[in-house]
VEXTOR-463426 format. One record per residue (C-alpha): z, x, y; residue in one letter. Coordinates in steps of 0.25 Angstrom, whole numbers, plus 5000, padded with zeros to 4 digits. Layout:
<recs>
REC_zz_xx_yy_res
REC_Z_X_Y_A
...
</recs>
This chain:
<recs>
REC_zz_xx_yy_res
REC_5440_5010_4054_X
REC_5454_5003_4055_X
REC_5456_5007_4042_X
REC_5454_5022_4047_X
REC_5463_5022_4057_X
REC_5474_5014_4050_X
REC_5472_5026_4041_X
REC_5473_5037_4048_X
REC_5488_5037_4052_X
REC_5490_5040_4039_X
REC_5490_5056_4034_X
REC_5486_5051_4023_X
REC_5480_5037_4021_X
REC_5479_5030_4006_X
REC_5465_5029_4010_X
REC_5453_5033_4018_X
REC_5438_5026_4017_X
REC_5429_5035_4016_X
REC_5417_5028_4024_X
REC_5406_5039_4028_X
REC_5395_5040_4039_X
REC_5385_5037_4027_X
REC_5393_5024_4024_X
REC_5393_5019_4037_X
REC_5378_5023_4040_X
REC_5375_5014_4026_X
REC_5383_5002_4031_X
REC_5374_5003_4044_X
REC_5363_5004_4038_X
REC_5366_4991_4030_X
REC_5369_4984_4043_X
REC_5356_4985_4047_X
REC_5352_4977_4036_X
REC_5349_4962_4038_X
REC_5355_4959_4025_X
REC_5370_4962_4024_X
REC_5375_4955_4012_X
REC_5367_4954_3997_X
REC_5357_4964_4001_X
REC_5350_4976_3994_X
REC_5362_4986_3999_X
REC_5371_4976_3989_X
REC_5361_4978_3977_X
REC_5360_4992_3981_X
REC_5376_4996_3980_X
REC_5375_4987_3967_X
REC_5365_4996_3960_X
REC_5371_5009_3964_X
REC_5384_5004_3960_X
REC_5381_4999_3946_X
REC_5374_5012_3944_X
REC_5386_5019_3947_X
REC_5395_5011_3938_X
REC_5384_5009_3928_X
REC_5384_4994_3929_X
REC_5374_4986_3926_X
REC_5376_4977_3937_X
REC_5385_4979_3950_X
REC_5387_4967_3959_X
REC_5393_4971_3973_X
REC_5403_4961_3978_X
REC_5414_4960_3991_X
REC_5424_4964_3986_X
REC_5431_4969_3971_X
REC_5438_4956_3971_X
REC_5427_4948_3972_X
REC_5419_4955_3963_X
REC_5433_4955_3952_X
REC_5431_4940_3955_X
REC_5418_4938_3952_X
REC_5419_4945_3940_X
REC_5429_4936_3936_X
REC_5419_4924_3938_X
REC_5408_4930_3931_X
REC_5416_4933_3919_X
REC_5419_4917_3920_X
REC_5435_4918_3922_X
REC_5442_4909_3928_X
REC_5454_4897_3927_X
REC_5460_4897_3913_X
REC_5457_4913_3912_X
REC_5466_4925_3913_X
REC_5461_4940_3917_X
REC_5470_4952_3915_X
REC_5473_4962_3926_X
REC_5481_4974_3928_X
REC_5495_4970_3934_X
REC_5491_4984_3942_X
REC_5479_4981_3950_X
REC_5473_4977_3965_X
REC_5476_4960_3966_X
REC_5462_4959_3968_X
REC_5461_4962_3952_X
REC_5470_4948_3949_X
REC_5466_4942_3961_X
REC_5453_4941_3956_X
REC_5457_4934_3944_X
REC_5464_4924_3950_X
REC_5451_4917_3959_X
REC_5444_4918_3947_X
REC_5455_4908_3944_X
REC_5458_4915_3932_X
REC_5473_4921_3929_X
REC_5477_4937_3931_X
REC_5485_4942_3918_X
REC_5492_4955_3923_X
REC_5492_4966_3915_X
REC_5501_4980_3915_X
REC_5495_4992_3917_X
REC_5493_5007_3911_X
REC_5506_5017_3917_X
REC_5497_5027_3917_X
REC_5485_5023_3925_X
REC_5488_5009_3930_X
REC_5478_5001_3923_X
REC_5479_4988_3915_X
REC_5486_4992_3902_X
REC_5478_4988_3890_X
REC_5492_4984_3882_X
REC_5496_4975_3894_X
REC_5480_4969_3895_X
REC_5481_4964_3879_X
REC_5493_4958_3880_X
REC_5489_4951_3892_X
REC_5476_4943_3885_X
REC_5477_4929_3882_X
REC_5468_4918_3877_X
REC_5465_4916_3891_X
REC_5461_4932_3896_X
REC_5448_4931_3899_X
REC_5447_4946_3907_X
REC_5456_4959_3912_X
REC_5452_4966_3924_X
REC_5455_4980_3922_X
REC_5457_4987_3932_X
REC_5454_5003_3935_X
REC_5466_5006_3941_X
REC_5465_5017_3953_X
REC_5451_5023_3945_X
REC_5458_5025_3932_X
REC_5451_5016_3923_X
REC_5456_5006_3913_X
REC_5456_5009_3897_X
REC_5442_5001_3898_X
REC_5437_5003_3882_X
REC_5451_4997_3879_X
REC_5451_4985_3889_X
REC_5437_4982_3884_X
REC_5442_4981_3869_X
REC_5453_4971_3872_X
REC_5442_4961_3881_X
REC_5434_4963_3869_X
REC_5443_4957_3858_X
REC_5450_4948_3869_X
REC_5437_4943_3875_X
REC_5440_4947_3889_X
REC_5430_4952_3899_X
REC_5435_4963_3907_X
REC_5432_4965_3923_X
REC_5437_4980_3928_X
REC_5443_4982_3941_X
REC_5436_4995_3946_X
REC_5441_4993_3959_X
REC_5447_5007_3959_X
REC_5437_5012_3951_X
REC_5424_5016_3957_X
REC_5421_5030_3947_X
REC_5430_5028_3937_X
REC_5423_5028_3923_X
REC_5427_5029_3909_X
REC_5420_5041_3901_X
REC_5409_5040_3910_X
REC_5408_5025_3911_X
REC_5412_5018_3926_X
REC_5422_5008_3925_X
REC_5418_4994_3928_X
REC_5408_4994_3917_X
REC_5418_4993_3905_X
REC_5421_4979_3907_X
REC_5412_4964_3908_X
REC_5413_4968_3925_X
REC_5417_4980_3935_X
REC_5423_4976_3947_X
REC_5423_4988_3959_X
REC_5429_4988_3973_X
REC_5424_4996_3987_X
REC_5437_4991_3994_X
REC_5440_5000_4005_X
REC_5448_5010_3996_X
REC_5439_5009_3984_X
REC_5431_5024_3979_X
REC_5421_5017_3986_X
REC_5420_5007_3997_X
REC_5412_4995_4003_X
REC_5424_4991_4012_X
REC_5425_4978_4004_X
REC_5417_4978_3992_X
REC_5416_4977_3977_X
REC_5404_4978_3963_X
REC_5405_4971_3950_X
REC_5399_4979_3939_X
REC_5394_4972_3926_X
REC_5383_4975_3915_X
REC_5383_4959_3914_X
REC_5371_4953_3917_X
REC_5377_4940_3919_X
REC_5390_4943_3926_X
REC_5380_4950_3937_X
REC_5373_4940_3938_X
REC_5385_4930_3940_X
REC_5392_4939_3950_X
REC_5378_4941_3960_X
REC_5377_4925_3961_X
REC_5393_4925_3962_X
REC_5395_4935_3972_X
REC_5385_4926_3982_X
REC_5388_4914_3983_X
REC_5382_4910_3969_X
REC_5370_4911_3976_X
REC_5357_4914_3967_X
REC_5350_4925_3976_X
REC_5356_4934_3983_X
REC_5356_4936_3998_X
REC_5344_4947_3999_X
REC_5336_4938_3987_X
REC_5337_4926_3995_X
REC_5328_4931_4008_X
REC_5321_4939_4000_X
REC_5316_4924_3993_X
REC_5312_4920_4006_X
REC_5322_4907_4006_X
REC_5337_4913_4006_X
REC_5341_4899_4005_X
REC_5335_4897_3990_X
REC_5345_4900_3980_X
REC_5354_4893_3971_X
REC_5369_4893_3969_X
REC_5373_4891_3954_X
REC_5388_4892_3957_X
REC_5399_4896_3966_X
REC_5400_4910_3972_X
REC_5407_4920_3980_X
REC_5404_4927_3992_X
REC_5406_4939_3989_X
REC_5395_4947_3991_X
REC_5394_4962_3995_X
REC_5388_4965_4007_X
REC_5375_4977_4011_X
REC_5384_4984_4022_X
REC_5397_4985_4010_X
REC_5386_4990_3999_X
REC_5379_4999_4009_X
REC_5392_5005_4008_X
REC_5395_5005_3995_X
REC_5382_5014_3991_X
REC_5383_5024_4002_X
REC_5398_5024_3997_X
REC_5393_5024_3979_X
REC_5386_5038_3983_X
REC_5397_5044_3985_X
REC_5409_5038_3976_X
REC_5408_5049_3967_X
REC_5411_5058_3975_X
REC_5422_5050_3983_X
REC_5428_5048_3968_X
REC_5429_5064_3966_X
REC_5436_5065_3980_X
REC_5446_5055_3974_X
REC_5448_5063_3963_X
REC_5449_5077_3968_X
REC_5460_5071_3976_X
REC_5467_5063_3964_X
REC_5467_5075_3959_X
REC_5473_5082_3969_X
REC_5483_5073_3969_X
REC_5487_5076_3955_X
REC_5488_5090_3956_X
REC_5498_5088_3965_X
REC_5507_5076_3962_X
REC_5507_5076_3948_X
REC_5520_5086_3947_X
REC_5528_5077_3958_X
REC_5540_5071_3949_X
REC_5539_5057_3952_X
REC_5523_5055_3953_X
REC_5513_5051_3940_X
REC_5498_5055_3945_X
REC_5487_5048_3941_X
REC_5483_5049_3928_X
REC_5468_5056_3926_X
REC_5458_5048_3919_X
REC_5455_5055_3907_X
REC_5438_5056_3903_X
REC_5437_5044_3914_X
REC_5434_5046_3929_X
REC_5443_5039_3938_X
REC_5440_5036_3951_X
REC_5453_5039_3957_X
REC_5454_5027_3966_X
REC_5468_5028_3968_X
REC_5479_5037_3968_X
REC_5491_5032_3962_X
REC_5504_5041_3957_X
REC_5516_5034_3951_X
REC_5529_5036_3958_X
REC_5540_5037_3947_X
REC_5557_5037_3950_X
REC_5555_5052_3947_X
REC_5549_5053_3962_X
REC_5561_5049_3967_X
REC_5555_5039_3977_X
REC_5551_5024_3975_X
REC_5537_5021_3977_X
REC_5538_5012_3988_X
REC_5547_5024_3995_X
REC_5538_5035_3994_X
REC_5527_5025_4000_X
REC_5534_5024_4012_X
REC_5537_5036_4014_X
REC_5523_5042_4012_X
REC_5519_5032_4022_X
REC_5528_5038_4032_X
REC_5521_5051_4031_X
REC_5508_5042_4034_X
REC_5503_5044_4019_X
REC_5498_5031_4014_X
REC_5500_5026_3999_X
REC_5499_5013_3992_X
REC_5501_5005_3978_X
REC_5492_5001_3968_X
REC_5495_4990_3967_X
REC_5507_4981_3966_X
REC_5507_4972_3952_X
REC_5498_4961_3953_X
REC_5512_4953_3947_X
REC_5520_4955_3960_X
REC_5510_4948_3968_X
REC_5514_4933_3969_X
REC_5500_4928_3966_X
REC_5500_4935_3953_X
REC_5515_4930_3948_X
REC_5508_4916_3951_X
REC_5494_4916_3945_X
REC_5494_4929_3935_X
REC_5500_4930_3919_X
REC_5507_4941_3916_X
REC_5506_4942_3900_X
REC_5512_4956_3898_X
REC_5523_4963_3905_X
REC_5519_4973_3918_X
REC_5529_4984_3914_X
REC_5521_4996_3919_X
REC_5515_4988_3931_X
REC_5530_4986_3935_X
REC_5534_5001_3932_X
REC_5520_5006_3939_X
REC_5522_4998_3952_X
REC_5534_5004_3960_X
REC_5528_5018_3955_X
REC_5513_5018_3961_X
REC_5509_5023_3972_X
REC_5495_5027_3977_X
REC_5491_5039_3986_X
REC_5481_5040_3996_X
REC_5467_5045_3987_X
REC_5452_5042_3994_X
REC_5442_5054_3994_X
REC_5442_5059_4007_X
REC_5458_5063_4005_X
REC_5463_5076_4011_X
REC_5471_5086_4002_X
REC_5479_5086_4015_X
REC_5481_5073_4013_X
REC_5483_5072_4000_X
REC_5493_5085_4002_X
REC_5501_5076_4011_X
REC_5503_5066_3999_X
REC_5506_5075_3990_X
REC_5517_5081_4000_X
REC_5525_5069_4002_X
REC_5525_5065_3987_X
REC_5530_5079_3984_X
REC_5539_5078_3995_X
REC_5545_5065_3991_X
REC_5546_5068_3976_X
REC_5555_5081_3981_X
REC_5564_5072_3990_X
REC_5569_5062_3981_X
</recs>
């Protein structure tokens, strides 16, 4: 509810929730339950989630950084490793990297639709690559069929960030199943949400079973198998674990919210779209590219603001904000931050990274959005684009 009311003085907020009565009346429900963590909601949101993706196996966990983590450890990478990543991504993306004790190599990114750019990716391998995390950038998703030749030759495993990208597929085929793992996010502002939440996908039966005993402690039964036994205290611990396990009331969520992504997702494009028609003859702004033969699940917004505008980035941030419309950047290089300059390699120059940064600038996009509100948009960009 805080989040609502912080919200609301905006005309126009970058984003808005959208939590029905059905979801609250699941989350009840779930609290009813003497079981609230590890149960048979879990399992449930699991099945219908890897039936959605067409996974073999999905593995619900806290959040998307743990589940980037775990993935890291299943796929054995660690000290002495190194994983590339887009230079352009969230933090959780290297973060990851880094407590699996492995070293983050940054990687440029495509002009035209912000993801990890192939050229960059090759000249970044080393004898020590290991992996690349790929990330689907705002929905839009990576050159997969490419990415997946190069770890081929180069014997890399590869772990997608779908964090953005709940309903994006390639010819007919959801991303997140391309690679060794899938990693998905149901963060607040996800396509959909668990508050805080995240699922690994795999068609490995091994990795599964690595990130079930990982995800709980290392423990060999889970929660719900344990009193089920008769002695919850009879199980064994192979070796270390995590807690990070997703709890019953999170995935009751999470199915009442999966029946409807696909229409939530057609919302987001009908107002992607709207956006398009009326932006994309402003001088000054680059729209979205469209996704050609894929679906992209339109997860963000983001236009480029070049010199032809008139106004610096940061300048016509502040000055949307004024008339209460609320914007944002993703994101800043994963290079600027001070850990990174530390503890990642930068094998290959960042030159469209560096050009792309002061340019970006996301609008407010979530599918309950008004035309009003989108109209209200669209007014001061045009007005500003006029003015200067």
């Amino acid at each position: 509810m805080a989040h609502r009311r912080v919200n609301n003085r905006f005309k126009v907020p970058f984003f808005m929730p959208e939590i029905t009565k059905s979801d609250k009346s699941a989350i009840l429900s779930a609290m009813n339950n003497s079981l609230l963590t590890d149960g048979p909601k879990l399992r449930q949101f699991e099945s219908n989630f890897a039936g959605f993706i067409n996974a073999k196996f999905a593995i619900g966990v806290s959040n998307a950084t743990s589940a980037l983590h775990l993935s890291l450890k299943a796929l054995n990478i660690g000290k002495g490793d190194e994983v590339i990543v887009p230079d352009i991504t969230f933090v959780a993306t290297a973060n990851a990297v880094l407590l699996s004790g492995a070293t983050p190599v940054l990687a440029d990114i495509n002009i035209s639709d912000f993801n990890i750019s192939i050229e960059s990716m090759k000249k970044n391998i080393t004898k020590k690559t290991k992996a690349v995390i790929p990330v689907h950038m705002a929905g839009k998703p990576c050159d997969m069929k490419k990415i997946k030749q190069i770890a081929k030759k180069f014997k890399m495993y590869v772990i997608e960030d779908c964090a953005h990208a709940i309903g994006t597929s390639v010819r007919g085929k959801h991303v997140g199943v391309f690679g060794d793992i899938g990693c998905f996010s149901f963060y607040p502002t996800k396509n959909i949400t668990t508050i805080e939440g995240g699922m690994i996908v795999t068609n490995n039966n091994k990795i599964e079973g690595y990130l079930k005993l990982a995800r709980n402690h290392g423990i060999t039964k889970s929660l719900m198998d344990r009193y089920q036994s008769g002695m919850p205290w009879e199980y064994d611990v192979k070796e270390p674990g995590y807690n990070y396990r997703l709890d019953e009331i999170r995935s009751s969520l999470g199915i009442n919210q999966l029946k409807r992504i696909r229409k939530l997702n057609v919302l987001r494009k009908k107002a992607a779209e709207y956006y398009n028609s009326k932006l994309g003859n402003i001088k000054g702004i680059i729209t979205p590219i469209t996704s050609k033969g894929n679906e992209d699940a339109h997860h963000l917004y983001i236009i480029r603001i070049t010199n032809e505008f008139g106004m610096k980035r940061n300048n016509l941030f502040k000055e949307l904000l004024k008339n209460n419309i609320s914007t944002t950047v993703h994101y800043k290089p994963l290079h600027m931050f001070s850990i990174f300059k530390k503890q990642a390699r930068i094998y290959n120059n960042l030159e469209n990274a560096n050009k792309l940064y002061p340019e970006l600038l996301s609008l407010p996009l979530f599918p309950t959005i008004s035309r009003k509100q989108q109209d209200i948009v669209i007014r001061n960009l045009s007005k500003y684009a006029e003015h200067n």
